[in-house]
N, C-alpha and C positions, 0 to 999 in steps of 0.2 A: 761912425768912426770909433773905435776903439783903441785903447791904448794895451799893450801888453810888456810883462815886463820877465825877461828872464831871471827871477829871483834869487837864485841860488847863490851868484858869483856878485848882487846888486850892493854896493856898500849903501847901508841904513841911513846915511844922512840922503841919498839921491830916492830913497824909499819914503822919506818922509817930505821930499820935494814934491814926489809923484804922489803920494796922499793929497797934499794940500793940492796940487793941480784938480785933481780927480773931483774933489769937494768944489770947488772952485767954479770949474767949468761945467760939472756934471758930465764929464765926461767917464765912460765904463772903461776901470782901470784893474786887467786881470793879472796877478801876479802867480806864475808857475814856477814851481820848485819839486825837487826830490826829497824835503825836509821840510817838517812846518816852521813858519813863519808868525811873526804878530802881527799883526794890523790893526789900525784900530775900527770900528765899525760903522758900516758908512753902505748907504743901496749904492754906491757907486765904487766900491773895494771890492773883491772878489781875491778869495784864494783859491788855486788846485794842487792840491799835493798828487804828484805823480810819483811810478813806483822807482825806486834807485835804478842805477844802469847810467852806461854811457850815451850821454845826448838823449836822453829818454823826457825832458820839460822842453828841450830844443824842439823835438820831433812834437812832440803836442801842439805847443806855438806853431808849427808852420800848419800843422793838421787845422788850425780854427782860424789863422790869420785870414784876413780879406783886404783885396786890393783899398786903398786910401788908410788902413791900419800904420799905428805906428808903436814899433817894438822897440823897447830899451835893452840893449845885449849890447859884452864885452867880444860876446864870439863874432867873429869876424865868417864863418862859414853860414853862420844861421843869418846873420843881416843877408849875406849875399840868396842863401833862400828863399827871405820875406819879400827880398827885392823882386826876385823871378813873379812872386804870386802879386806885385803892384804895389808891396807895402813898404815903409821906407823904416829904417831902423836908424836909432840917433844909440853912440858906445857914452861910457861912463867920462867921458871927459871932455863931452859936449859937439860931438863929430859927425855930422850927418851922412850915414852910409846911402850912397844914392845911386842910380845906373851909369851914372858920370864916373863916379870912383870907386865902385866896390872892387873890380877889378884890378886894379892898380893896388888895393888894401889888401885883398885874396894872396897878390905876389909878395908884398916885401912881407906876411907872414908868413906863405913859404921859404921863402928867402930865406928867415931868420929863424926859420924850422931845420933845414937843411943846415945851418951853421953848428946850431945847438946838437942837432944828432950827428954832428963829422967831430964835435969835441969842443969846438970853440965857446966859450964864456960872450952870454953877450948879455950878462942881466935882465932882469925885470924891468917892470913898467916900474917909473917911479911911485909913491904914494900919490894918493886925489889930496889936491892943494885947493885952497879957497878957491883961485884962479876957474879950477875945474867946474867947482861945483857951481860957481856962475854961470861959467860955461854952457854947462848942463842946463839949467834952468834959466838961462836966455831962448836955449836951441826950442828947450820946451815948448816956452810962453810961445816964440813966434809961430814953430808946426800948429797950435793948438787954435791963434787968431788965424792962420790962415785956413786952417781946416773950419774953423768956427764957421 
């Protein structure tokens, strides 16, 4: 099992959650981006810088994921990818994208794709609150004992 992380869009405090997991468990924890990143150095961190372009660390990620993998992604099209290849994707606010709900998460972000390109205001996601980031690192801890 592996963890993967799409890094680009990952806020740094949930980067340093999946550090210390990675250390932790030993488990191999690869972080993809289209820009470097720091990390700190660890046989169990792994960076890849891929080249820019759209969805270009998305498409990587699904290219090396393997069934029982778990990916950290805000995108909602690339968890439903990882899903198709068996792996299960947790978003930035502690939400486990699973074959149960991906679909249901697929629509209401068309939904509110569709509102935003006919003109309508429908805001952002709010800012990651403490709340989240436990969140986040509840969802971790437990994928991590039960894959253990």
């Amino acid at each position: 099992m592996n963890i993967w992380v799409d890094a680009d869009a990952c806020p740094v405090v949930l980067k340093d959650i999946l550090c210390k997991a990675a250390e932790r468990t030993q488990v191999q924890t690869m972080f993809i981006a289209n820009q470097f990143i720091r990390l700190p150095p660890s046989r169990y961190i792994k960076f890849t810088q891929v080249g820019r372009g759209f969805d270009v660390a998305d498409a990587e990620i699904v290219k090396r994921v393997n069934a029982g993998d778990l990916v950290i992604t805000g995108d909602i099209p690339l968890a439903a990818e990882v899903i198709e290849k068996g792996a299960t994707a947790l978003n930035h606010r502690g939400e486990l994208y699973t074959e149960q709900n991906i679909k249901e998460s697929l629509n209401m972000r068309d939904f509110m794709d569709t509102l935003r390109s006919s003109g309508i205001q429908t805001g952002g996601p709010s800012a990651l609150n403490q709340g989240d980031r436990q969140a986040f690192a509840n969802q971790l801890d437990k994928f991590l004992q039960q894959s253990g």
